[in-house]
Kinemage of the C-alpha trace (Angstrom):
@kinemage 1
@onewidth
@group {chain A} dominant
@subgroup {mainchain}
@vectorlist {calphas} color= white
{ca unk a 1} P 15.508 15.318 -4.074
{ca unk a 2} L 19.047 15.914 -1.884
{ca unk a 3} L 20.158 12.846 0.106
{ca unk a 4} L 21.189 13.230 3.414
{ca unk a 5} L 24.023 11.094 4.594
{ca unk a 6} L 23.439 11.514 8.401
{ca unk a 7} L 22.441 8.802 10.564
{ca unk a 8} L 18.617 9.016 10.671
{ca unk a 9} L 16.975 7.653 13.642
{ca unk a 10} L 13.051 6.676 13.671
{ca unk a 11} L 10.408 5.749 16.627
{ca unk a 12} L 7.699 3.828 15.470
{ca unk a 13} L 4.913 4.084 17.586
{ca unk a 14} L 2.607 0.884 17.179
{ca unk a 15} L 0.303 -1.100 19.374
{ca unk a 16} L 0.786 -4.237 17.942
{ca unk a 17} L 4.247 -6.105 18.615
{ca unk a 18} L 5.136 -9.774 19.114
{ca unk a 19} L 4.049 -11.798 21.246
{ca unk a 20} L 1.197 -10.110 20.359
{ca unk a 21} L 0.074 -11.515 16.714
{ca unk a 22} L -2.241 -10.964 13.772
{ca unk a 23} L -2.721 -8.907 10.648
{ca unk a 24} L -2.053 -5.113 12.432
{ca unk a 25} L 1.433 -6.206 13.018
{ca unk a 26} L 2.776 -7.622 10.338
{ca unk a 27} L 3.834 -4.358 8.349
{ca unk a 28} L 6.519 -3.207 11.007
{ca unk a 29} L 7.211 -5.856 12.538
{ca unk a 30} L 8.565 -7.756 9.109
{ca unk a 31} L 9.976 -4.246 7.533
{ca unk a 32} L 11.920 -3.698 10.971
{ca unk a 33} L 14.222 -6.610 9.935
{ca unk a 34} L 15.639 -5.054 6.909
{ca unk a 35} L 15.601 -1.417 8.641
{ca unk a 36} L 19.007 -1.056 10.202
{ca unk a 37} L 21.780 0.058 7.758
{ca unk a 38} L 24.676 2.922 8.252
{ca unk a 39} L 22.137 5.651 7.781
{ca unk a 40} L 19.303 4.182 9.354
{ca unk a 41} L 18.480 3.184 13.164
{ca unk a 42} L 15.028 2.331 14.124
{ca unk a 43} L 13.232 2.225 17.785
{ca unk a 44} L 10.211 0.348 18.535
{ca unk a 45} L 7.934 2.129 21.106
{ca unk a 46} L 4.745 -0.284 22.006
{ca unk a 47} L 3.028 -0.634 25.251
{ca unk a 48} L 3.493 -4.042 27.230
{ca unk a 49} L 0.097 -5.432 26.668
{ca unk a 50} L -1.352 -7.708 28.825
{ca unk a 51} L -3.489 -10.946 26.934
{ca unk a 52} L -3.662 -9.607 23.888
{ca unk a 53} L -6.048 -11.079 20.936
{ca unk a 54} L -3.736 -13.021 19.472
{ca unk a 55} L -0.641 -14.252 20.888
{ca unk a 56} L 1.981 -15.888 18.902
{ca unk a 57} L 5.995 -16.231 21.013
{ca unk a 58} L 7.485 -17.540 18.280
{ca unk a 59} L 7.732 -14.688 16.456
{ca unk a 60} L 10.007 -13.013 19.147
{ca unk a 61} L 12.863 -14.778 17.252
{ca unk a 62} L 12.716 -13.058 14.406
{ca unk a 63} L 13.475 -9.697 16.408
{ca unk a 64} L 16.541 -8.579 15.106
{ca unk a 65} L 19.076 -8.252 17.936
{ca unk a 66} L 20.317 -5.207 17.222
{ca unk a 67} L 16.880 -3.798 17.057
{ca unk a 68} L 15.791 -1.192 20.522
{ca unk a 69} L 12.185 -2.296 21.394
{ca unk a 70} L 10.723 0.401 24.771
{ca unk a 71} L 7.637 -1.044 25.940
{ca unk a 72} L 5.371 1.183 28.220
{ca unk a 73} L 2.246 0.270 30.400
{ca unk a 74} L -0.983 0.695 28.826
{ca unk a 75} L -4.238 0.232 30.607
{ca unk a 76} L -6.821 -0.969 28.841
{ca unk a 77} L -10.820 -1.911 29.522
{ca unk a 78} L -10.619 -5.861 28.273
{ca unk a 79} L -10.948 -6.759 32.277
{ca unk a 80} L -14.184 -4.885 32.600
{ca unk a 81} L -15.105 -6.526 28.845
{ca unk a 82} L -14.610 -9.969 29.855
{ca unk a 83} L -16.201 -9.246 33.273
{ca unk a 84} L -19.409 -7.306 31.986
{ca unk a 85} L -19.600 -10.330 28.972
{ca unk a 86} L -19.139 -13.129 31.489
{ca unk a 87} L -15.814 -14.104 29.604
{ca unk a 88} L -12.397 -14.954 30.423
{ca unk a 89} L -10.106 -11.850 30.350
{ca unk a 90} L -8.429 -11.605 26.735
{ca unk a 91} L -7.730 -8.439 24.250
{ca unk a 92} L -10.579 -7.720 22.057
{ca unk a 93} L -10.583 -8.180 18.510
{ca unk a 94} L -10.982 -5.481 16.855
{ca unk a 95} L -13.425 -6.842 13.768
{ca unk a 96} L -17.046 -8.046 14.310
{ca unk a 97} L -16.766 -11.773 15.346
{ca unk a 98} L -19.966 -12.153 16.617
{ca unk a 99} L -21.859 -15.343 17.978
{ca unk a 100} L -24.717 -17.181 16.629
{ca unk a 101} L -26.748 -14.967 18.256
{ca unk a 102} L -26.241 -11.573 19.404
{ca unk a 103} L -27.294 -10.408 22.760
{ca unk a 104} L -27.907 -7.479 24.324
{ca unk a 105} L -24.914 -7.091 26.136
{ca unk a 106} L -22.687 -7.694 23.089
{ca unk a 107} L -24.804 -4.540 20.935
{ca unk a 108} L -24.069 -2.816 24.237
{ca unk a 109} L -20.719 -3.388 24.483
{ca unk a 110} L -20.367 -2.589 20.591
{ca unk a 111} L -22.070 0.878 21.336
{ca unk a 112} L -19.818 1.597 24.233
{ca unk a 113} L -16.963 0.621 22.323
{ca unk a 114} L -17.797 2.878 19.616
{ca unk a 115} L -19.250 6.182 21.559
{ca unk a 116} L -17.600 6.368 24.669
{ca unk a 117} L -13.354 5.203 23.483
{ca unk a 118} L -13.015 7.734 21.217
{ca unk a 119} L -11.073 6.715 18.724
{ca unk a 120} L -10.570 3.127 20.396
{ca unk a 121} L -9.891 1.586 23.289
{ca unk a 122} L -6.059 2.443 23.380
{ca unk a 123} L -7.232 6.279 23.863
{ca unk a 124} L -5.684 5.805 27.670
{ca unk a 125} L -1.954 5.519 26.279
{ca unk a 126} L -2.167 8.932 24.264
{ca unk a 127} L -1.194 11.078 27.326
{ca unk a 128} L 1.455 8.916 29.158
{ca unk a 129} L 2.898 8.019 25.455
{ca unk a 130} L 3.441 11.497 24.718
{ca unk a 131} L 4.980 12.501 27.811
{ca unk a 132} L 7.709 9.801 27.378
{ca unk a 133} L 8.070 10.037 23.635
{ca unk a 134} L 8.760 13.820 24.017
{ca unk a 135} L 11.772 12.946 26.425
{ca unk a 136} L 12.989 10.225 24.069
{ca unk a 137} L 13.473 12.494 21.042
{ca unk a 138} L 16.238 14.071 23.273
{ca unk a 139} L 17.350 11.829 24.633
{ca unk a 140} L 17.914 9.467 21.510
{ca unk a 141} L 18.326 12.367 19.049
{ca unk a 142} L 15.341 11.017 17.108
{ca unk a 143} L 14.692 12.912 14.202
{ca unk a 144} L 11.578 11.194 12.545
{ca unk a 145} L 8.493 9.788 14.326
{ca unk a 146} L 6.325 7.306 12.555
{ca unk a 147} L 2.345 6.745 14.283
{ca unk a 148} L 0.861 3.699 12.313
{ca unk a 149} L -2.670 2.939 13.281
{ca unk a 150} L -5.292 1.533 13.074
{ca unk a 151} L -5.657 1.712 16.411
{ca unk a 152} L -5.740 5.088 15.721
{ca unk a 153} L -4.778 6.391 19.015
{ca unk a 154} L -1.468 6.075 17.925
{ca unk a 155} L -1.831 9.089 15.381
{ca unk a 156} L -3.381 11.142 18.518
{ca unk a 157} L 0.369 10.773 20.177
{ca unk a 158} L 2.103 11.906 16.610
{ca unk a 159} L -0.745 15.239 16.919
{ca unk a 160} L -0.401 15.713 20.447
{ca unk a 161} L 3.678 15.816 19.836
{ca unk a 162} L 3.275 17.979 16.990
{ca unk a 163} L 1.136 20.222 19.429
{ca unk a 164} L 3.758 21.004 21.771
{ca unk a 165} L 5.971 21.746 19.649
{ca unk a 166} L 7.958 18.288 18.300
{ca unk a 167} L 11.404 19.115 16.779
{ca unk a 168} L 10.878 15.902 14.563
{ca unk a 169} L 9.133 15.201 11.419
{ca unk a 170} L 6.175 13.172 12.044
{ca unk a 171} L 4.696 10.091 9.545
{ca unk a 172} L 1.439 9.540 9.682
{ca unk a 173} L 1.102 5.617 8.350
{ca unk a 174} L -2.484 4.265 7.749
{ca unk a 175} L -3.106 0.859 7.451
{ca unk a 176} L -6.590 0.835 6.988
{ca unk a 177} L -9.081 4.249 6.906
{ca unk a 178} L -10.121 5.664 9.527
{ca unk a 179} L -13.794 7.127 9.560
{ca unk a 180} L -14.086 5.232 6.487
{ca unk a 181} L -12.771 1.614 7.212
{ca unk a 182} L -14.901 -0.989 6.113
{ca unk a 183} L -16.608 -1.805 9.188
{ca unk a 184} L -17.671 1.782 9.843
{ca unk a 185} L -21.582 0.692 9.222
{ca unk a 186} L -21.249 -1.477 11.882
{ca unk a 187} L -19.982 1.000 14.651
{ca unk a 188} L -23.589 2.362 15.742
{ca unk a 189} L -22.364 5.570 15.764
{ca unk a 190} L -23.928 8.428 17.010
{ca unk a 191} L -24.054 11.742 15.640
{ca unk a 192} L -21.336 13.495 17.881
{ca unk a 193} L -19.131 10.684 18.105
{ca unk a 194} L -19.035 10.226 14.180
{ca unk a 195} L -18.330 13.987 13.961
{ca unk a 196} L -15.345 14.090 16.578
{ca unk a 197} L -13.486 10.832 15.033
{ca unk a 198} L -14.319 12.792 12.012
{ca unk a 199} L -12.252 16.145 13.517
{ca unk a 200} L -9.723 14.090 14.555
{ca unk a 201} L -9.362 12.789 11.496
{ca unk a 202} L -8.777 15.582 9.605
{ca unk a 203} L -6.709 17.058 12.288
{ca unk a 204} L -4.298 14.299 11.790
{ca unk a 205} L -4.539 14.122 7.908
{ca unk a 206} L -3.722 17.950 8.109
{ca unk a 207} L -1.256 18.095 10.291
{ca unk a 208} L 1.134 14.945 9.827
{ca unk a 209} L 4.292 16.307 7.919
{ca unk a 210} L 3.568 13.339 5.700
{ca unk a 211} L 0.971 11.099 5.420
{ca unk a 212} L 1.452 7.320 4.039
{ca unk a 213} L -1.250 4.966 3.133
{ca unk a 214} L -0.761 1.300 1.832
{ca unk a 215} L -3.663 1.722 -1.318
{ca unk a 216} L -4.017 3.690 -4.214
{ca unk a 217} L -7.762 4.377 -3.612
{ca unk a 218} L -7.541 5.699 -0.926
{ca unk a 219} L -5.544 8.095 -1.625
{ca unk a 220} L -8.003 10.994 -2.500
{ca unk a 221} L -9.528 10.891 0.160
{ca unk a 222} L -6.986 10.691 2.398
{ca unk a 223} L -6.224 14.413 0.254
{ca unk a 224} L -9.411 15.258 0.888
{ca unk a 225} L -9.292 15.039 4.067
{ca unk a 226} L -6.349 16.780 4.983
{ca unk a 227} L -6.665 18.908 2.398
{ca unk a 228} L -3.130 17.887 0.850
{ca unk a 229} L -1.553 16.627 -2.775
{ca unk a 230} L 1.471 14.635 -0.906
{ca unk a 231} L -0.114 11.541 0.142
{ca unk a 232} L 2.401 8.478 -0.877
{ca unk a 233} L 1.092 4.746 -0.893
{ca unk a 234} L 4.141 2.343 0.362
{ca unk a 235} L 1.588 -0.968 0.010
{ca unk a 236} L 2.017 -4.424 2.491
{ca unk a 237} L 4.071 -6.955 1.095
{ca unk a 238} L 5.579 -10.670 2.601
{ca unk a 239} L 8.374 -11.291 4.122
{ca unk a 240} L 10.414 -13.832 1.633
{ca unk a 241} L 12.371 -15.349 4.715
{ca unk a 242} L 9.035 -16.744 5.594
{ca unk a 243} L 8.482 -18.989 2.361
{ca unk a 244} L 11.929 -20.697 2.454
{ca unk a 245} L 10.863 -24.099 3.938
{ca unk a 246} L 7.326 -24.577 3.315
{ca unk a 247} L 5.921 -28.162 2.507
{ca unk a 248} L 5.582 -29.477 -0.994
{ca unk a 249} L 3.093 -32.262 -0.629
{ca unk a 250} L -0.734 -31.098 -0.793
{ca unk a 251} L -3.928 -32.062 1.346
{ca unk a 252} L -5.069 -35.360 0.278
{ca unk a 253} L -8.311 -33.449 0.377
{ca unk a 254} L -9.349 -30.818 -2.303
{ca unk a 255} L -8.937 -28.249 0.214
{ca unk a 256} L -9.698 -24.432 0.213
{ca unk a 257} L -8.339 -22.704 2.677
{ca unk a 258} L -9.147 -18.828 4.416
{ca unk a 259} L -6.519 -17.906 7.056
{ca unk a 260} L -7.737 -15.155 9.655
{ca unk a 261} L -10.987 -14.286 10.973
{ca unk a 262} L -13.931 -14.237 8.928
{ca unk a 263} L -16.951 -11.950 9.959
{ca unk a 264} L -20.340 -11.807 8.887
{ca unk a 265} L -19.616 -9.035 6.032
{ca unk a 266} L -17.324 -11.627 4.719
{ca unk a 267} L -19.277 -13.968 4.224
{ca unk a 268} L -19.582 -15.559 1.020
{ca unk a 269} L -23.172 -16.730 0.531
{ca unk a 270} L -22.371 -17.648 -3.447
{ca unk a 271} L -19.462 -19.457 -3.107
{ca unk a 272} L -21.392 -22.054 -0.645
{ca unk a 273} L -24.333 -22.306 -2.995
{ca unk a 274} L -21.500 -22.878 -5.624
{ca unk a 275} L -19.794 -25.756 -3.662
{ca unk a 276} L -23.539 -27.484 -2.740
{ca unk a 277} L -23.997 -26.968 -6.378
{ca unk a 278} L -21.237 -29.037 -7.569
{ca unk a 279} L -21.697 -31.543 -4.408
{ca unk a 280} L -25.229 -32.020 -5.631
{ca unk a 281} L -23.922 -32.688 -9.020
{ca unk a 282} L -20.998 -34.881 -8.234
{ca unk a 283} L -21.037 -37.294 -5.573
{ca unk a 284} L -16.891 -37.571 -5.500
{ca unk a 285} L -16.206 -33.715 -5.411
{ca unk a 286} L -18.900 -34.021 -1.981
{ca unk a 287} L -16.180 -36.744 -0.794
{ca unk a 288} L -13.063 -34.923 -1.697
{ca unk a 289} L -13.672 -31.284 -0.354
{ca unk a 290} L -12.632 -30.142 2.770
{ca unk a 291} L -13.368 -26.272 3.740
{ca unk a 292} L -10.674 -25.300 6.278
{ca unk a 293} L -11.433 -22.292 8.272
{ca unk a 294} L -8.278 -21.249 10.309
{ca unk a 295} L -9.563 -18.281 12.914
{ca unk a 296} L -12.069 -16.754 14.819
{ca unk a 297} L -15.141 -17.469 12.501
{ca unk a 298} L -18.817 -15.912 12.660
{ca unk a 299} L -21.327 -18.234 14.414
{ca unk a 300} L -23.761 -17.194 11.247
{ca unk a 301} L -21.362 -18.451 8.946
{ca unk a 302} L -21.097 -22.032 10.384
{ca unk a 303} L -24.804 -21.522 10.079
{ca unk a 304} L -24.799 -20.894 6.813
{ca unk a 305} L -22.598 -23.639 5.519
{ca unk a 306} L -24.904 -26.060 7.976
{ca unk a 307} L -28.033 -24.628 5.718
{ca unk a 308} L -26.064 -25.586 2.452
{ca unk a 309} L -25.162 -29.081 3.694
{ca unk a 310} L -21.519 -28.595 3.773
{ca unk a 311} L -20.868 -28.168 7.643
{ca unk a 312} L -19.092 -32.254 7.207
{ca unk a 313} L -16.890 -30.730 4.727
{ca unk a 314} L -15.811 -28.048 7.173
{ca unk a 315} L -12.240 -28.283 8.597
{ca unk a 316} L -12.250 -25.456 11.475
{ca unk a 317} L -8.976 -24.728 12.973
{ca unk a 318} L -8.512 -22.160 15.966
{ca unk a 319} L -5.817 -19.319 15.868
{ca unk a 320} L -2.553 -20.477 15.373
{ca unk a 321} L 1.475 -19.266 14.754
{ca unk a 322} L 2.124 -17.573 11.605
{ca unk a 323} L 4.853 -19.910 10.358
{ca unk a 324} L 2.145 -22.973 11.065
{ca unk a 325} L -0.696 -20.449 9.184
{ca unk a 326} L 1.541 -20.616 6.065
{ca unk a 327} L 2.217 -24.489 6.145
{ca unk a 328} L -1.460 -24.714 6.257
{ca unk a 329} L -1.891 -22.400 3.043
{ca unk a 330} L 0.919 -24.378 1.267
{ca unk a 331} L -0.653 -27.499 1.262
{ca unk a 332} L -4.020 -26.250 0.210
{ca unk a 333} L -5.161 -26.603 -3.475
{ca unk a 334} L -7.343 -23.371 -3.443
{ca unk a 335} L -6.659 -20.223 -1.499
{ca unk a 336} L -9.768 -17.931 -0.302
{ca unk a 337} L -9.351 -14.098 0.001
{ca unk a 338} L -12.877 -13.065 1.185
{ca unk a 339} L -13.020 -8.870 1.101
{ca unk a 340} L -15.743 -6.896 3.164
{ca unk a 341} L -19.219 -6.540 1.888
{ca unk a 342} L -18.742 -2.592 1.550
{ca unk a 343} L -18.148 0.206 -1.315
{ca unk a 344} L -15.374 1.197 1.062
{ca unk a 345} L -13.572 -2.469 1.250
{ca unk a 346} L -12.531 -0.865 -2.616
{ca unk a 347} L -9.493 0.625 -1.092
{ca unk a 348} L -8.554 -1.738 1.450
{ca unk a 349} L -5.793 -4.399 0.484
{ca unk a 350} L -5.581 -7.320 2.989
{ca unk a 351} L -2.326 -7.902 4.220
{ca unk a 352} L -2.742 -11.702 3.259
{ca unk a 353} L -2.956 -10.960 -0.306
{ca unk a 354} L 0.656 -10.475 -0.522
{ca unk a 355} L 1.405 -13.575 1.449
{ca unk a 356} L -0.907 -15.317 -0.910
{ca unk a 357} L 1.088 -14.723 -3.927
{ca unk a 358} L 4.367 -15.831 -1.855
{ca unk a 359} L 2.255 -19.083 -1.468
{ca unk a 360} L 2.094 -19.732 -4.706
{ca unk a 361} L -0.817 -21.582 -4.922
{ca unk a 362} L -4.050 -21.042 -7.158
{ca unk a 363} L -6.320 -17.627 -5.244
{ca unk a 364} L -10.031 -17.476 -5.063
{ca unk a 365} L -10.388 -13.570 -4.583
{ca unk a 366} L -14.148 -12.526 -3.506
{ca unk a 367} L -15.497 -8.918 -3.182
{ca unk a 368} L -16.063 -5.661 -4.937
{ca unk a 369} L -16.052 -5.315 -8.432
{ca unk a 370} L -12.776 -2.240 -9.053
{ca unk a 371} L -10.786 -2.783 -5.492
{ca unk a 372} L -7.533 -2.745 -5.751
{ca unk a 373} L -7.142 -5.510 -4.513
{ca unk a 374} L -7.253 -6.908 -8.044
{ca unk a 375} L -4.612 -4.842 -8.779
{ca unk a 376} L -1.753 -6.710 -6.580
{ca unk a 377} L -3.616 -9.885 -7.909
{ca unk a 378} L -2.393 -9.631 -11.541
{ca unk a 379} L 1.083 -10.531 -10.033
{ca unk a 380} L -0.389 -14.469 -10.024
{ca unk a 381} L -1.830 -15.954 -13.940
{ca unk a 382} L -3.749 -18.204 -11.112
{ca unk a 383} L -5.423 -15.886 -9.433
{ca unk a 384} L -9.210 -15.305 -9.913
{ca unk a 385} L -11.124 -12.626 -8.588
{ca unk a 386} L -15.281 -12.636 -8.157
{ca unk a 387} L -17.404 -9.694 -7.319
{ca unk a 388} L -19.995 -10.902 -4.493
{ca unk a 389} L -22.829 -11.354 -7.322
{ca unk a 390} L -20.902 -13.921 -9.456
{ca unk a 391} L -22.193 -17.261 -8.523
{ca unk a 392} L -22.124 -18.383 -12.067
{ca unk a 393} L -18.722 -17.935 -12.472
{ca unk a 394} L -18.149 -19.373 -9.934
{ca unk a 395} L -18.790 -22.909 -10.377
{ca unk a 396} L -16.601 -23.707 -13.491
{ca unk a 397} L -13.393 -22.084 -11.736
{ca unk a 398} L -13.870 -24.767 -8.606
{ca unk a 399} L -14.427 -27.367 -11.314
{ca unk a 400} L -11.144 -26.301 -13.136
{ca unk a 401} L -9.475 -26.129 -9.810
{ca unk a 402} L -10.901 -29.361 -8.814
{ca unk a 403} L -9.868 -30.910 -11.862
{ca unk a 404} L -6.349 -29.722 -11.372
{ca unk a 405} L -6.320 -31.063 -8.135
{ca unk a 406} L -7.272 -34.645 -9.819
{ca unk a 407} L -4.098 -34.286 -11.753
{ca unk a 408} L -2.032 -33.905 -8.678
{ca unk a 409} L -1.939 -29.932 -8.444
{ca unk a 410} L 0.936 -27.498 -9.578
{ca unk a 411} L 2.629 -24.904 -8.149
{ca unk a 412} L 2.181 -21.393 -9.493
{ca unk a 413} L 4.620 -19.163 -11.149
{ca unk a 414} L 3.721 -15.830 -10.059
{ca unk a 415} L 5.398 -12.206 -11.670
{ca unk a 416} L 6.778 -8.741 -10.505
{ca unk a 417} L 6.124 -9.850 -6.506
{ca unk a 418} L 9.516 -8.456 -5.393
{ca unk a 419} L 8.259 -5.468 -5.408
{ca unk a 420} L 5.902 -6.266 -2.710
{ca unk a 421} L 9.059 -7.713 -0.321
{ca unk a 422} L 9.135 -6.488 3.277
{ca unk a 423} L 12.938 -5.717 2.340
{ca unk a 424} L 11.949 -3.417 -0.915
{ca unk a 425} L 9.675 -1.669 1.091
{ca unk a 426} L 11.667 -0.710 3.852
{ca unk a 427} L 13.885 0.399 1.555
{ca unk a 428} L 11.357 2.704 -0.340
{ca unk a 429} L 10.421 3.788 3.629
{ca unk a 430} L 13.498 4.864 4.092
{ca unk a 431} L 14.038 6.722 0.987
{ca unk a 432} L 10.904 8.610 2.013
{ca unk a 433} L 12.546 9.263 5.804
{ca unk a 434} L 16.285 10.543 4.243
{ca unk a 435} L 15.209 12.610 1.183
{ca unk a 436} L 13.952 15.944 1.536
{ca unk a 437} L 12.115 18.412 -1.270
């Protein structure tokens, strides 16, 4: 590998930027602050989007200064959405928070949605986006573009560049799967739209002069797919700025927390028969726990922990900042990582994993049996992870927990997490951008 010593300058193209919030942003947005250097310049191209899902300010001041953010209209369908739904205008999530009960205009809107915005909603900024970003690369001399997606529109810029002709090498970064994520079963899909995203895919995977992904598992198939043996796996990580001032002092509750949204296909029937277990058992633990739900939350799943008597143990908070998010984490006794209910969710790493282990605080890890999400876990000696089957198990690690928690709690020493820092990564990132075969 030959280093080159010239300035190297790099337009992300993302959808998600502050104010906006949530996990899709997290990636650039942190890496961006350790980015700039003598070789390195980076530009932020995002469209200006209008009530977005989740909307956080504070994290504008953590934009570095020096740091060029272009923002370009968008139009997007949320106004017919909210008007069709009867709801107030606001960006749609892209998960599967559904209520109680499903009606017919919510499957509708879930078909349309999934047939008719091909490959999402954002499709409308492809054309615009690459008129502009073609101009750009002359007129800012930018010599590497980086499309990071999901949504996955933003690949179908970095292909329609590399179409016309881009004089700039082109990073494909994938957050998540594509045709594979692991809400694909719940898409509705019909035959010809499953085959074009599936095209597109490919054309993408194929084309991209490199293609990044953020698991190891995924990585054959990504191959696969674009019919490649290149594909390099620069994971999510946490931002260490972020843990600096976090509260010592714990809930005076024995509290397990989940931060984000939970859907149906995470829900976790066994650990709620596990927790009515125990309260059935012990009258005190009953008294002491509190389940605090930070998020958009399923309507079944309030159901569900109504159905196993624990709906007065159940702390629900609504969306809130990030920094506030990890002061809620810090003081919990248990942390919950809840995976999708899916043979795909195997090579899908939640951003929050890595943010767990920053916490340093005891993880409850729930899911499929081999994901690699187990793999980042072996960072934390406190960190326990369940397939979706173990009940049994189940119940003596909340006792242990719980027991811990009688003692007054610890914090936990966790190993090797540096090299999941936001400021090790972008340095790896970069390595990938200057070096050349």
């Amino acid at each position: 590998m030959v280093e080159n010593s010239r300035k190297h300058v790099t337009l992300l193209v993302c959808y998600y930027w502050p104010p906006s919030s949530g996990g899709g942003l997290m990636r650039w947005f942190k890496m961006s602050k350790y980015w700039e250097d003598k070789n390195h310049k980076l530009i932020i191209y995002t469209p200006q989007v209008v009530n977005p899902p989740g909307y956080d300010p504070t994290l504008e001041s953590q934009i570095p200064s020096s740091l060029e953010v272009i923002k370009s209209p968008i139009w997007e369908p949320h106004k017919l959405y909210a008007r069709f739904m009867g709801k107030k205008d606001k960006g749609v999530y892209s998960g599967f928070i559904q209520e109680e009960k499903p009606t017919w205009k919510s499957r509708l809107s879930i078909w349309i949605r999934s047939n008719l915005f091909i490959p999402d909603a954002r499709m409308f900024w492809i054309r615009p986006s690459i008129k502009r970003i073609w101009k750009l690369t002359r007129d800012k001399k930018i010599d590497t573009i980086i499309t990071t997606g999901p949504p996955h529109s933003m690949h179908l810029i970095g292909l329609g560049l590399k179409k016309k002709g881009l004089d700039a090498r082109w990073i494909a970064d994938f957050r998540d799967p594509w045709t594979e994520i692991d809400y694909a079963d719940q898409l509705n899909l019909t035959s010809w739209s499953r085959k074009k995203n599936e095209r597109l895919e490919k054309e993408v995977m194929s084309s991209a002069d490199e293609l990044v992904t953020v698991t190891w598992s995924s990585t054959p198939k990504f191959e696969q797919i674009g019919n490649r043996t290149d594909v390099k796996v620069i994971t999510n990580g946490f931002d260490p700025a972020d843990y600096k001032d976090l509260p010592e002092s714990l809930d005076e509750k024995f509290t397990i927390c989940h931060l984000g949204s939970m859907n149906q296909n995470r829900n976790p029937d066994n650990l709620w028969k596990a927790l009515q277990e125990i309260c059935l058992s012990d009258t005190k633990f009953k008294q002491d726990l509190s389940i605090k739900l930070i998020g958009d939350v399923d309507g079944m799943i309030i159901k569900k922990l109504e159905s196993f008597d624990l709906k007065s143990n159940l702390d629900k908070r609504d969306f809130m900042p990030h920094s506030k998010g990890l002061n809620e984490l810090a003081t919990s006794h248990l942390i919950l990582l809840m995976m999708t209910k899916s043979s795909m969710s195997k090579a899908t790493i939640p951003g929050k994993a890595y943010e767990y282990l920053a916490i340093k605080r005891p993880i409850l890890a729930i899911g499929e049996s081999g994901s690699d999400v187990e793999r980042v876990l072996e960072s934390s000696p406190s960190a326990c992870f369940f397939d979706f089957q173990d009940k049994g198990e189940l119940v003596p690690f909340i006792e242990e927990q719980y027991l811990n928690y009688k003692k007054g709690g610890k914090q936990v020493v966790n190993k090797n997490i540096n090299q999941y820092s936001r400021s090790h990564l972008a340095q790896d990132y970069k390595r990938l951008i200057s070096s050349k075969v």
